[in-house]
C-alpha positions as CSV (number, residue, x, y, z in Angstrom):
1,X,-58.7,-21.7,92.2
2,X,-62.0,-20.0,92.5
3,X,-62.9,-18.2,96.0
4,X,-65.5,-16.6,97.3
5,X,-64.5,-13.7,99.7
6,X,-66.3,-10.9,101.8
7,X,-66.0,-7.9,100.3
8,X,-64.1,-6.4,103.4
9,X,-61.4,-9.0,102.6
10,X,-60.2,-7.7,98.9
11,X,-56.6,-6.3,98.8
12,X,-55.0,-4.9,95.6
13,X,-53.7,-7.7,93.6
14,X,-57.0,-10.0,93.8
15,X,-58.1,-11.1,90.6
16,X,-62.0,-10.2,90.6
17,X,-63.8,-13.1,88.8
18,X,-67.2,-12.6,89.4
19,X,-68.8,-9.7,91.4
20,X,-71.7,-11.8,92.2
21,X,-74.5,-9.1,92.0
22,X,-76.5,-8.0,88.9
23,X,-75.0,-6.5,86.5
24,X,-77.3,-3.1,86.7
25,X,-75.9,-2.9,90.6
26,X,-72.4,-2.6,89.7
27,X,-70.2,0.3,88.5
28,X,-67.8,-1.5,86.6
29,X,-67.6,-1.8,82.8
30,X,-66.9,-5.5,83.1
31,X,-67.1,-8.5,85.7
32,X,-64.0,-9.7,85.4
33,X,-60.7,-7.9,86.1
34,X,-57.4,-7.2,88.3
35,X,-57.5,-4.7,91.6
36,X,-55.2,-2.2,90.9
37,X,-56.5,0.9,92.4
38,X,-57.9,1.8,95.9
39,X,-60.8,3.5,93.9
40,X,-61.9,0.3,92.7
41,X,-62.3,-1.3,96.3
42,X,-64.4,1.5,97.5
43,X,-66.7,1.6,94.7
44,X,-67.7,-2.7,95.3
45,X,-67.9,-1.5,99.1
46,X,-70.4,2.0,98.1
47,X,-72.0,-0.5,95.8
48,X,-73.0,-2.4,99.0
49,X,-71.5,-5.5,96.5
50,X,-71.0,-7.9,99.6
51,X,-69.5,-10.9,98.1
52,X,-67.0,-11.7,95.1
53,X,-66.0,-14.6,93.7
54,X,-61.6,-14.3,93.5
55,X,-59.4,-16.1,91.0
56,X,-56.3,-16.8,93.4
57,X,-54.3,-18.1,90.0
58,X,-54.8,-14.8,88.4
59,X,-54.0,-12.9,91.6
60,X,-53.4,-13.1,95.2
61,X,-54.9,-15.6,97.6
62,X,-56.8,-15.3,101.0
63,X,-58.6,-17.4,103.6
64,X,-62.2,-18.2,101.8
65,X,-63.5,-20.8,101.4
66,X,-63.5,-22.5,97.3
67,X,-66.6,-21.2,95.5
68,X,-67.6,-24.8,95.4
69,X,-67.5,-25.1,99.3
70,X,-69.6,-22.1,99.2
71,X,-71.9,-23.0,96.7
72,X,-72.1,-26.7,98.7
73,X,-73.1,-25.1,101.6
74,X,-76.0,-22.7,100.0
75,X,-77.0,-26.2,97.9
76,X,-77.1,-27.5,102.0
77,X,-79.1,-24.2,103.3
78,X,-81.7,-24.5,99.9
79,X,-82.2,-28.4,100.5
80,X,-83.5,-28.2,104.0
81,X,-86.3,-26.0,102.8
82,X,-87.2,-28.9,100.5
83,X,-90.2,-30.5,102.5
84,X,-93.1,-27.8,102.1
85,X,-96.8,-27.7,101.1
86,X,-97.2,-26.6,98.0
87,X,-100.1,-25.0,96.1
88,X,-102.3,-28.0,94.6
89,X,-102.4,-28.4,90.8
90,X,-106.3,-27.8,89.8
91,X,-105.9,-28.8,85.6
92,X,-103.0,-30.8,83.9
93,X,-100.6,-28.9,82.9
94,X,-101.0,-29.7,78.7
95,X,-104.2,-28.4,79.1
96,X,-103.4,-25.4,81.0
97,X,-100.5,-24.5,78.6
98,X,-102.9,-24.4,75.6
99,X,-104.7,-21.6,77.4
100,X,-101.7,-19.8,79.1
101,X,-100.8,-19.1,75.7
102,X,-103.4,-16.3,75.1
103,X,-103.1,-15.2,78.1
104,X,-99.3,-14.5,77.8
105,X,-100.5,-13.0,74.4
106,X,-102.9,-10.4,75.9
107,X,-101.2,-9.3,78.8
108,X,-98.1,-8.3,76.7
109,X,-100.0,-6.5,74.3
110,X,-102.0,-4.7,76.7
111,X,-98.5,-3.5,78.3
112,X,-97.2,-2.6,75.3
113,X,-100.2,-0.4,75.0
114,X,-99.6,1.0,78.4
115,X,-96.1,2.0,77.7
116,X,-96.9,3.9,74.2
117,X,-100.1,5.2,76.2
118,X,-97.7,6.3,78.9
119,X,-94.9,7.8,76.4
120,X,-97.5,10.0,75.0
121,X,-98.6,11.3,77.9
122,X,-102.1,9.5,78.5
123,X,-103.5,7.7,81.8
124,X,-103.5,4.2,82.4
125,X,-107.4,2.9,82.2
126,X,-108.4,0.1,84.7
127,X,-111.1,-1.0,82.6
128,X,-108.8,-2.4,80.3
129,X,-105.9,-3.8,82.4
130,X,-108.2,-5.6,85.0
131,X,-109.3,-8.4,82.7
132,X,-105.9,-9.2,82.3
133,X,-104.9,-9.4,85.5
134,X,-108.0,-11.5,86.2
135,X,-106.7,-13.7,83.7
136,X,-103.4,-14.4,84.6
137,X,-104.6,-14.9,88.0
138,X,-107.3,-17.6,86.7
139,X,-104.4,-19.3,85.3
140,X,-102.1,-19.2,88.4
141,X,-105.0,-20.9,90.2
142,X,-105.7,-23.7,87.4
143,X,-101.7,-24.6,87.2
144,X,-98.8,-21.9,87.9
145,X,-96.3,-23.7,85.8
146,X,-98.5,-23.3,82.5
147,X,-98.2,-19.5,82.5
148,X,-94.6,-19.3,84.8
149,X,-92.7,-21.5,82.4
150,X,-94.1,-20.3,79.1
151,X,-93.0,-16.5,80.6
152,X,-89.9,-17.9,80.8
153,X,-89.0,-17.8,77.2
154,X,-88.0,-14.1,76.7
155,X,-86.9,-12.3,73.6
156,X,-84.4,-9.5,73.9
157,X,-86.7,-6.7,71.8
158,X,-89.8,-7.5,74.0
159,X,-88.1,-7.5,77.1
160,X,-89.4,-5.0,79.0
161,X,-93.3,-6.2,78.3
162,X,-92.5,-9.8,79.0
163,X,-91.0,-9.3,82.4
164,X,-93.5,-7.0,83.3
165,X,-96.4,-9.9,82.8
166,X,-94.3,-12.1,84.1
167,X,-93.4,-9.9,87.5
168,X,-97.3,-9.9,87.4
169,X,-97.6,-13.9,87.5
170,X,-95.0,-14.6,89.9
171,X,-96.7,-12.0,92.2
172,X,-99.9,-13.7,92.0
173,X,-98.3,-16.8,92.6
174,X,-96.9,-15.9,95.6
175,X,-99.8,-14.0,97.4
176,X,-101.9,-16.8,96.4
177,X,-99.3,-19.5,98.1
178,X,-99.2,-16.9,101.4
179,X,-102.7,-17.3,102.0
180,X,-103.9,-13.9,101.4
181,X,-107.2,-13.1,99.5
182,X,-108.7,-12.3,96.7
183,X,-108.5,-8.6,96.9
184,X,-105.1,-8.3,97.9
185,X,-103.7,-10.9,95.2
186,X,-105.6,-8.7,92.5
187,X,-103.8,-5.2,93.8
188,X,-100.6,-6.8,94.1
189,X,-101.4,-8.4,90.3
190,X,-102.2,-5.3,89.5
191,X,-99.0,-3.4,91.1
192,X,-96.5,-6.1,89.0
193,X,-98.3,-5.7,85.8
194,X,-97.7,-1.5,86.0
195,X,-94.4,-1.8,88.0
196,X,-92.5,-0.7,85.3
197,X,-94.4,1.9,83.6
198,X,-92.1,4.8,84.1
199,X,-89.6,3.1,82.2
200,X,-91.8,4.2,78.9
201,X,-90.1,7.6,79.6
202,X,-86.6,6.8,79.5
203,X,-84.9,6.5,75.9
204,X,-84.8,3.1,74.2
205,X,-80.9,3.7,73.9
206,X,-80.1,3.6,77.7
207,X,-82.9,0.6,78.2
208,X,-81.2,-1.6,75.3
209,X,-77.4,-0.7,75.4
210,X,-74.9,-3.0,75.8
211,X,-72.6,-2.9,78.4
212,X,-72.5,-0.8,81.7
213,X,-74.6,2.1,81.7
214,X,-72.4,5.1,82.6
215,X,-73.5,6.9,86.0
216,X,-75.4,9.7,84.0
217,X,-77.8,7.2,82.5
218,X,-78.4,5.0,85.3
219,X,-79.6,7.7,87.2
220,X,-82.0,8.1,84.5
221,X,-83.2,4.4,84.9
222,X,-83.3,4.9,88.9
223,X,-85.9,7.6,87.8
224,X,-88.0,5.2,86.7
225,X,-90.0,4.1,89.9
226,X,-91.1,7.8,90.9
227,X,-91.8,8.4,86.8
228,X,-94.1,5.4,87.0
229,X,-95.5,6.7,90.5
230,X,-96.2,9.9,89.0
231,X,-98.0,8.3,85.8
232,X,-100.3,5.8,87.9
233,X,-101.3,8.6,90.5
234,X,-103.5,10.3,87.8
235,X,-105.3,7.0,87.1
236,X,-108.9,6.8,88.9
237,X,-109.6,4.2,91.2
238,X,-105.6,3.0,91.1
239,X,-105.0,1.6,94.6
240,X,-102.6,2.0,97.5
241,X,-101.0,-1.4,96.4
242,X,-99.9,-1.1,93.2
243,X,-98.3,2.7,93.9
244,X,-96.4,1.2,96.4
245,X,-95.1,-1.4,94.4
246,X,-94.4,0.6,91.7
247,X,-92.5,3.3,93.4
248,X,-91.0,0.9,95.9
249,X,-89.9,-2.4,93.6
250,X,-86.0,-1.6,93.9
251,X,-85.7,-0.6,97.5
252,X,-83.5,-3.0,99.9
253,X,-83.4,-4.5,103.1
254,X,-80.2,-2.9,104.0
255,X,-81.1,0.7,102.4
256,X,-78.9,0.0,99.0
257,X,-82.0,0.5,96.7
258,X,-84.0,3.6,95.5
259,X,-85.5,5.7,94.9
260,X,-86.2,6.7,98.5
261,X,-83.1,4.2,100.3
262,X,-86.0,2.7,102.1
263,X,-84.5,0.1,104.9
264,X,-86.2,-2.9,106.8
265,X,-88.8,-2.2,108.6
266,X,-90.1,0.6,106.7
267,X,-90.8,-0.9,103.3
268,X,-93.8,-2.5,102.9
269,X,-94.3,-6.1,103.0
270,X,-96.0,-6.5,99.2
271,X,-92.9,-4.1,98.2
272,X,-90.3,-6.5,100.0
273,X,-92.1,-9.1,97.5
274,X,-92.2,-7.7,94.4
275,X,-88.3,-6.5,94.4
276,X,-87.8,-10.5,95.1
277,X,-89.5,-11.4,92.3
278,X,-88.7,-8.3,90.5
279,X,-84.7,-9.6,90.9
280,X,-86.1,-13.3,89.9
281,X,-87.0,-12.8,86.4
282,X,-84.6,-10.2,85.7
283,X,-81.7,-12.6,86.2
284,X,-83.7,-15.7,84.6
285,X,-83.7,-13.3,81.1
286,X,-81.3,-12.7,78.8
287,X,-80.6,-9.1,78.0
288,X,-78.8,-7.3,75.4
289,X,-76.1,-6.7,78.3
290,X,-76.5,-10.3,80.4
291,X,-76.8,-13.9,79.8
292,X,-79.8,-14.9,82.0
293,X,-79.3,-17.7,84.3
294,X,-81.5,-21.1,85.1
295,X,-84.4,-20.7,87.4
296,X,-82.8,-22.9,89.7
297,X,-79.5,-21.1,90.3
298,X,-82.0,-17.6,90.4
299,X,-83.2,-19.2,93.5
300,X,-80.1,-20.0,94.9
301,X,-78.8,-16.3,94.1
302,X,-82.0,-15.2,95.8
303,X,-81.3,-16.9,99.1
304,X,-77.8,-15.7,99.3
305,X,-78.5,-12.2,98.4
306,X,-81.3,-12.5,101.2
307,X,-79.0,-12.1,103.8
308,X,-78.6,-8.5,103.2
309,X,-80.8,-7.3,100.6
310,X,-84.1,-9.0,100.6
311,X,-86.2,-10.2,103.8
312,X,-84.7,-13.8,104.7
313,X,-88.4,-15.4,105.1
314,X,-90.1,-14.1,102.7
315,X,-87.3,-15.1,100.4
316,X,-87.8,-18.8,101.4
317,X,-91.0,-18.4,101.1
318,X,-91.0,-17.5,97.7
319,X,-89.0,-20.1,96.4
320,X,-91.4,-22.9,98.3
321,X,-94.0,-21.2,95.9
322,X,-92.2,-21.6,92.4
323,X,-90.6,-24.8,93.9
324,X,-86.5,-25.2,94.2
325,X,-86.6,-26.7,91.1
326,X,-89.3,-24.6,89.4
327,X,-91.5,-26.0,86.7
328,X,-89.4,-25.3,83.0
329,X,-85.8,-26.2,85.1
330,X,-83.6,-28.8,83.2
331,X,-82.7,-31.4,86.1
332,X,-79.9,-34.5,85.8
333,X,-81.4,-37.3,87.6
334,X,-79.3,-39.9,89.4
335,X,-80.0,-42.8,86.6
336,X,-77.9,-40.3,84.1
337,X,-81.0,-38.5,82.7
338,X,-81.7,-35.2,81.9
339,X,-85.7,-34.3,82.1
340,X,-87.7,-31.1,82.7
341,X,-89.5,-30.1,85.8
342,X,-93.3,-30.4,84.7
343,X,-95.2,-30.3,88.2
344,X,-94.1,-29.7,91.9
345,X,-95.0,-32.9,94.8
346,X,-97.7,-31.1,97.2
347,X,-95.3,-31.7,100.1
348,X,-91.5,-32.5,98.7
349,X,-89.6,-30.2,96.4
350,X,-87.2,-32.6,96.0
351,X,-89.7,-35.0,94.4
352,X,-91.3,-33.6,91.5
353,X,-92.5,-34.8,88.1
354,X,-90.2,-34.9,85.9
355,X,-90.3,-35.5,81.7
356,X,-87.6,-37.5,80.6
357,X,-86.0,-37.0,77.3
358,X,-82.2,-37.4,76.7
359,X,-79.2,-40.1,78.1
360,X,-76.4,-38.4,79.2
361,X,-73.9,-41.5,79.2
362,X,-75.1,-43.0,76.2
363,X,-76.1,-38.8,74.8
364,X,-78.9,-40.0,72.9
365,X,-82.2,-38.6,73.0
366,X,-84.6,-41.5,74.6
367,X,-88.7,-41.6,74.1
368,X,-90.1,-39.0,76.3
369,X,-91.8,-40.2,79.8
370,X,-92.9,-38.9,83.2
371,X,-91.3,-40.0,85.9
372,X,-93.1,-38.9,89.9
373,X,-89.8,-38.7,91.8
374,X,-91.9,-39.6,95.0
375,X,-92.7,-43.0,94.1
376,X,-90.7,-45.7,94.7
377,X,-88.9,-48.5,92.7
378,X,-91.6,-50.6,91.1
379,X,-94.0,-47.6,90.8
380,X,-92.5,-45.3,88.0
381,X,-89.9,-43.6,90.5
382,X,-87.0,-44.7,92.1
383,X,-84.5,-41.8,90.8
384,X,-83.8,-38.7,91.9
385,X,-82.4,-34.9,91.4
386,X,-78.5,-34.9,91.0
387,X,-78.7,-31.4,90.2
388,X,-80.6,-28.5,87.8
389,X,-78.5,-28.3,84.9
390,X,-77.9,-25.8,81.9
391,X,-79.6,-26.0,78.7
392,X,-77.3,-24.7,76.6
393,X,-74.7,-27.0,78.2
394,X,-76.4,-29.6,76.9
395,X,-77.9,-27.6,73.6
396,X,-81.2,-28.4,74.3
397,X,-85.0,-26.5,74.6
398,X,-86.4,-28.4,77.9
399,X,-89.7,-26.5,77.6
400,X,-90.2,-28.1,74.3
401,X,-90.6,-31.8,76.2
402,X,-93.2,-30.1,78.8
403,X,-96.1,-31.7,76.7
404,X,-94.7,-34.7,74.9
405,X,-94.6,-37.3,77.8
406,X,-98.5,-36.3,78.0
407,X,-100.0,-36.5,74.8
């Protein structure tokens, strides 16, 4: 049996299972293993690890509750957000996606350009990174998903360029559905496109190894915010905004992050943001050392981890912006079927449109269709959201069935 224990509660003899934290925040080789030494207890504690999921048939039990009581009761918490306004779609999203395409295109060639820029020692120049961040923020306005879900398809060697456009995106995204203007949704733009620029100084074999990075080399990563600082300073005209985001992405409510162990109440608000969303897509990819996880769970890993390292509201607030079930999630409905999340209901999360493609009692693939979760039984509805799901579960690509049920 699976339990999910406070950290304060683990006793030699507990089978760790899952250390519930990224795998870049941990000191441990692996996730899964027996408590044998004392060591090993205080390390998840320094760690500021706050929660661990026990396997009481490997190892001894405690009073927790099951993993799936506690994963009920964050499903509970997550669901009561559910009825929100949501940003209004301005273009379909088939003809949004067509566009998003070169956008994505551009904005991870012009980091890539950045990064060797930076590696060789030269300044970042405005002129050309703020088209692109214009852009992406053009397309956030038109239709979020286009751009959100196509950044969701990651490969492993363009990694670090990908999630910087996409940290770029989401940022936009969520300024934009906090009210605030123009300006300040450009510099933040601007802030998650460069966040990541130091890490053009620290050697390809510590950014792509597999496995735990030993302490040596991860205090060469945890350079990486002040090394990007340092680079952006000596670009004219940079902003306020955007060298606060990039020197402050990995600092924590509860003064666990770096590179300054900023707490709450002294990081800034845009900063507070970007580490959410920062976290987001860094767990949503897959990695040469990490399977990523769905959107969906993200979220839910989000909110829990809110509680001590991120700010609670603006946590919740981020995930009524990219929607509990964010546009790309594979989603079993009630009726047995298994569709992709295409576009978020203006006032429900729980009810948004969905493309239908595959049968899960009869597994057969069925002719693509879009179902509007808020309408009733007689008007192309009357189903609902079970639960997201897991495409490789299932062996299936839900992003390719974002279009069909459309064209």
């Amino acid at each position: 049996m699976l339990k999910k224990v406070d950290s304060s509660q683990l006793k030699l003899g507990m089978f760790i299972h899952d250390l519930d934290c990224g795998w870049m925040e941990h000191p441990f080789v692996r996730n899964r293993f027996l408590l044998t030494e004392d060591d090993e207890i205080r390390k998840i504690v320094a760690a500021r690890i706050r929660n661990v999921v026990i396997d009481c048939s490997r190892g001894l039990d405690v009073d927790a509750p099951t993993l799936a009581e506690a994963e009920a009761a964050t499903e509970a918490e997550v669901t009561a957000l559910a009825s929100s306004v949501t940003s209004r779609v301005r273009v379909p999203l088939a003809e949004e996606l067509q566009r998003a395409v070169t956008v994505r295109r551009q904005a991870v060639d012009l980091v890539r350009t950045v990064m060797q820029d930076a590696r060789l020692g030269k300044a970042v120049e405005l002129d050309q990174v703020s088209p692109v961040v214009q852009s992406v923020t053009e397309s956030i306005l038109r239709n979020s998903g286009a751009l959100l879900s196509l950044l969701q398809i990651k490969n492993k060697d363009d990694y670090t360029f990908l999630h910087s456009v996409s940290v770029c995106a989401l940022l936009v995204a969520f300024c934009r559905s906090r009210g605030m203007d123009e300006n300040m949704i450009y510099q933040a733009g601007l802030g998650g496109l460069l966040h990541d620029t130091g890490k053009a100084l620290v050697p390809d074999a510590i950014l792509n190894k597999q496995g735990a990075l030993s302490d040596e080399e991860f205090d060469i990563v945890k350079r990486h915010p002040r090394d990007g600082h340092d680079i952006l300073v000596r670009t004219p005209g940079i902003g306020p905004i955007p060298l606060d985001i990039t020197l402050h992405h990995h600092e924590r409510r509860d003064g666990s992050g770096y590179p300054d162990r900023q707490a709450e109440g002294v990081i800034s608000e845009l900063a507070q943001m970007a580490a959410i969303v920062d976290v987001y897509d860094a767990i949503t990819s897959d990695r040469c050392y990490h399977k990523g996880i769905a959107p969906a769970e993200a979220l839910r890993k989000i909110y829990e981890w809110s509680k001590f390292h991120f700010n609670p509201a603006l946590a919740q607030e981020f995930m009524r912006c990219v929607g509990i079930y964010p546009v790309g999630t594979l989603v079993l409905l009630e009726s047995g079927r298994l569709g992709v999340v295409v576009e978020p209901h203006e006032s429900s999360l729980l009810t948004p449109k969905v493309n239908v493609f595959f049968h899960t009692k009869n597994q057969v693939y069925i002719r693509p269709e879009t179902v509007d979760l808020s309408r009733g039984l007689g008007f192309g509805g009357a189903d609902r959201i079970v639960r997201h799901e897991s495409a490789a579960k299932w062996q299936v690509e839900p992003l390719r069935f974002m279009q069909l049920a459309e064209a």
